[in-house]
C-alpha positions in Angstrom: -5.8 20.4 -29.0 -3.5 22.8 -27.1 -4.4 20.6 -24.1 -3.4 17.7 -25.1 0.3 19.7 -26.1 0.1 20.9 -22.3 -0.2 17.3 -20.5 2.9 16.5 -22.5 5.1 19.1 -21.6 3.4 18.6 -18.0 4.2 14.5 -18.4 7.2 14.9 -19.0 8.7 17.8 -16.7 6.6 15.8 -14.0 8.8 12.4 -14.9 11.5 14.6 -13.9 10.4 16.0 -11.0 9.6 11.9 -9.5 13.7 11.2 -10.6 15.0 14.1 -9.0 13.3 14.3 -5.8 12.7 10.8 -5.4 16.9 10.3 -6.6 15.7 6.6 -8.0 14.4 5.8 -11.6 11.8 3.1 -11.4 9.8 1.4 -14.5 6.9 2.4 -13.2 8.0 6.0 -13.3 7.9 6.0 -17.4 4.7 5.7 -17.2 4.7 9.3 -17.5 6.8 9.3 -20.3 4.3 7.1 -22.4 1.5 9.3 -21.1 3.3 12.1 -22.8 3.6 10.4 -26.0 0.1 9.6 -26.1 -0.9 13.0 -25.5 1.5 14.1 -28.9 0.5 11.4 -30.7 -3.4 12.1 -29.6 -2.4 16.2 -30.7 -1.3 14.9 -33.9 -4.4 12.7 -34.9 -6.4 15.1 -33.9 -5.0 17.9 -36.3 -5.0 15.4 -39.2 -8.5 14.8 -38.9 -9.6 18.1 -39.0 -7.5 18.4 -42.3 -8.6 15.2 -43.5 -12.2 14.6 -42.2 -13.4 13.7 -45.8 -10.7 10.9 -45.7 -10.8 9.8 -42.3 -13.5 7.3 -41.5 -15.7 8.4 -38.3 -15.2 5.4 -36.0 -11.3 5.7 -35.9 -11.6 8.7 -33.8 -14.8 8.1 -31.7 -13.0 4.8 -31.0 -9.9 6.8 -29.6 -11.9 9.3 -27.7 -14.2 6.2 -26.5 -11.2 4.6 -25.2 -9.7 7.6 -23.6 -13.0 8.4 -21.6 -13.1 4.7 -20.5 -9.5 5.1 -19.3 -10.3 8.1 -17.5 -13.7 6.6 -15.7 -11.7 3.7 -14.5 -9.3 5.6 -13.2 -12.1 8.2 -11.1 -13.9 4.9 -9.8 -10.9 3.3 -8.9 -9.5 6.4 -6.9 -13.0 6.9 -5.5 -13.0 3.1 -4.0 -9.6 4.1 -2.8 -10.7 7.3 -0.7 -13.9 6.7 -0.1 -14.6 3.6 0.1 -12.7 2.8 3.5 -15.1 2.9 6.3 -14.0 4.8 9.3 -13.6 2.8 12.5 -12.7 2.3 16.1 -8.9 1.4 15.7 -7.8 1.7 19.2 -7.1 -1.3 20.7 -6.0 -4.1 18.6 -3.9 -7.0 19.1 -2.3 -6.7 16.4 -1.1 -3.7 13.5 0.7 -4.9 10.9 3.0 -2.2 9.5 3.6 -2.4 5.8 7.5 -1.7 4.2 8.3 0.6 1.5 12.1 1.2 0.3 15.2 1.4 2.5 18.0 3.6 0.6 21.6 3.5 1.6 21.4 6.8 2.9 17.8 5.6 5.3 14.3 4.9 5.3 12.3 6.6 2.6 9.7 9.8 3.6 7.4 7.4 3.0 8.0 4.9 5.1 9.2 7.1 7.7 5.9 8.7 7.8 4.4 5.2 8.4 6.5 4.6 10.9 5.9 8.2 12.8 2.1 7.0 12.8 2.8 3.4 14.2 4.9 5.3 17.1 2.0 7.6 17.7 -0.3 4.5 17.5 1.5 2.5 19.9 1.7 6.0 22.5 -2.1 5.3 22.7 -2.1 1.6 22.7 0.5 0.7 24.5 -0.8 -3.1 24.5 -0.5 -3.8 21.0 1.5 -5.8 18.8 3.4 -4.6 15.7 4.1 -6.7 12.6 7.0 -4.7 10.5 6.2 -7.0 7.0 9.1 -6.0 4.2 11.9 -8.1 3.1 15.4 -6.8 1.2 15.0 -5.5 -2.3 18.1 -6.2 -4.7 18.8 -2.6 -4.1 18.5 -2.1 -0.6 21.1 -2.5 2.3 19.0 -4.1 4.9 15.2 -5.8 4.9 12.6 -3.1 5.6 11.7 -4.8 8.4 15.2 -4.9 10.5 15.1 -0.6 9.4 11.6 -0.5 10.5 12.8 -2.0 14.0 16.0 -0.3 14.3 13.7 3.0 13.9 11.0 2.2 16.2 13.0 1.2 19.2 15.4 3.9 18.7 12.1 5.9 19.2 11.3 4.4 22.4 9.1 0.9 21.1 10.3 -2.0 23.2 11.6 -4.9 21.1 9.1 -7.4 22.8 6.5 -5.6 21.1 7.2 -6.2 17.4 7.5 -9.3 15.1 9.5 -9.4 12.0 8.5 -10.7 8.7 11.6 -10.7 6.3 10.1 -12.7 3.7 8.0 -9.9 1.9 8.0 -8.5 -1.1 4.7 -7.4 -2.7 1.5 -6.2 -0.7 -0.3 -9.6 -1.4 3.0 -11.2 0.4 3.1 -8.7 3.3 -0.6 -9.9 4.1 -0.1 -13.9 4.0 3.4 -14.0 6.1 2.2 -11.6 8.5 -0.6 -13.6 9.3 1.5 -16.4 9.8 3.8 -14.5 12.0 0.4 -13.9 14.2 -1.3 -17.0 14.0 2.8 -18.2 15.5 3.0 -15.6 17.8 -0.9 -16.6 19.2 0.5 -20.4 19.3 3.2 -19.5 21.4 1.3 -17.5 23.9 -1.4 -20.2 24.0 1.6 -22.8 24.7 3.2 -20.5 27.7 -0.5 -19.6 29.3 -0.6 -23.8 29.3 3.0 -24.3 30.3 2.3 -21.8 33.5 2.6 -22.9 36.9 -0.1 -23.1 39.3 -2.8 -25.0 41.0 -5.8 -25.7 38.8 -8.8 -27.1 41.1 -10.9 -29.6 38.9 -14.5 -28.2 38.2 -13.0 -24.7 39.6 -13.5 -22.9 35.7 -15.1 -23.4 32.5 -13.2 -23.1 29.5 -13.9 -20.5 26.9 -13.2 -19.8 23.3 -10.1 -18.0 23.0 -11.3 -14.4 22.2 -10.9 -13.3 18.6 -8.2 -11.7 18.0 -8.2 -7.9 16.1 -5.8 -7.1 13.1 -5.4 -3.8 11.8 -2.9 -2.8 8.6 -1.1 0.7 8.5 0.1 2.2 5.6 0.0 5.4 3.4 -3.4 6.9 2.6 -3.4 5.5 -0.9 -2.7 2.0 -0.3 -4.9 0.8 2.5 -8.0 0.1 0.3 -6.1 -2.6 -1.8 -4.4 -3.7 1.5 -7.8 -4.3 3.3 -9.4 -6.0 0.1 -6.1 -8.1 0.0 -6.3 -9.3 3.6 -9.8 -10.3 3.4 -9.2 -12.4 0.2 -6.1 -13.9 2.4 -7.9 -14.8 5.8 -8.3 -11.5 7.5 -11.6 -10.8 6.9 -12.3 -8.2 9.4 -9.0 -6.1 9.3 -9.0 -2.6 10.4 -7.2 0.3 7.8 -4.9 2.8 9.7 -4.0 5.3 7.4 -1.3 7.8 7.2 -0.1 10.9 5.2 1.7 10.5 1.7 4.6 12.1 0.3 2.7 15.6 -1.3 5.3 15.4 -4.8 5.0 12.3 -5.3 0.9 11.5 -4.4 0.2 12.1 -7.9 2.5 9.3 -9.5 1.3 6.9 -6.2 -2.6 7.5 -6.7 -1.7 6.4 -10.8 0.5 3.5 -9.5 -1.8 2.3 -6.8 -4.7 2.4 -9.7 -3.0 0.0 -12.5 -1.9 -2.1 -9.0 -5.7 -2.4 -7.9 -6.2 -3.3 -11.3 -4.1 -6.1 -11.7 -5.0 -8.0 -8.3 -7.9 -7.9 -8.9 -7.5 -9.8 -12.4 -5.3 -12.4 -11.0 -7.4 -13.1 -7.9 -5.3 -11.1 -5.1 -8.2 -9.2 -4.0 
């Protein structure tokens, strides 16, 4: 029972570690608030049926504890599929890396996106030949589109500007996939229309045309989130998509591991994934 008075008092002084560190108060983030009720309410049930077992019928509380243990397997499957379930392979190379957003403050990019974009600058150092997609529109509380800050921080750290596309239109993960594969399937049009347009003396029965060659996608983005990303851009027309993963913010993995569960959760219920 003591337990279940400890993951309160942890609940709750953790809800106030997210606000203070992170400096921004999101609905999501009283989630640990109601995790901490249910843990006294839990504490308190539990001490009135010990004083009142004669009056307590038995399925009330192996219904609770049923539900509880099914909450907790969820959650271990789900986190497993997140970390685990990834298969590790050859990234180097691609055509193409779409970059995901995360929140633009007034004072700059979050640590977490600016560890995403650290990894797409060390990505590019190796493959100098790929494209980036920077996918994130502008939040109601943020003073330019993830994107534009994702570009403005990239070439300032030595990317050329030819080498990345912009999708402003984003605003969820599910978004981020579909408009950034429209932004490549453009960008291939447009290259396929100048490789056409080019000058120069074509001999008839001189070649034989080939397929284009399919093109390679990959998606890069914190540790926690490139599972959901990957099942999301194979449900949206990316079916072989590449995960290039990155470090997370160490304070605030806990709260993302939680929030990236209950987000798995519910794309996969309404068809996302």
């Amino acid at each position: 029972m003591w337990i279940l008075w400890l993951i309160a008092v942890c609940c709750i002084i953790y809800y106030i570690v997210i606000v203070i560190y992170s400096g921004i108060t999101t609905s999501f983030s009283l989630i640990w608030l109601m995790f901490a009720a249910i843990s006294v309410l839990l504490a308190a049930g539990w001490e009135a049926y010990i004083k009142h077992k004669d009056k307590i019928p038995l399925w009330i509380p192996v219904s609770v504890v049923t539900m509880c243990c099914t909450g907790i397997l969820v959650f271990m499957v789900v986190e497993i599929l997140v970390f685990t379930g990834v298969t590790v392979r050859d990234t180097s190379n691609l055509d193409y890396v779409i970059v995901l957003g995360a929140r633009v403050k007034e004072s700059g990019i979050s640590k977490s996106l600016k560890k995403r974009l650290d990894k797409a600058i060390e990505y590019m150092d190796n493959n100098p030949g790929t494209v980036l997609v920077l996918s994130g529109g502008q939040g109601s509380d943020e003073p330019v589109s993830e994107a534009a800050a994702m570009r403005d921080y990239l070439v300032y750290n030595g990317i050329r500007d030819e080498q990345l596309i912009l999708d402003i239109r984003s605003f969820s993960t599910v978004e981020n996939i579909a408009y950034s594969r429209v932004a490549i399937e453009e960008d291939q049009a447009k290259k396929k229309a100048r490789r056409l347009n080019s000058p120069g003396i074509v001999v008839p029965g001189a070649f034989e045309e080939v397929p284009d060659k399919p093109i390679r996608v990959g998606v890069l983005t914190s540790d926690f989130h490139v599972f959901r990303a990957q099942q999301i851009a194979k449900k949206w027309g990316i079916p072989d998509i590449y995960g290039i993963s990155c470090g997370s913010d160490p304070v605030l993995f806990i709260h993302f591991c939680v929030r990236e569960c209950a987000a798995i959760l519910k794309d996969k219920l309404v068809g996302n994934m």
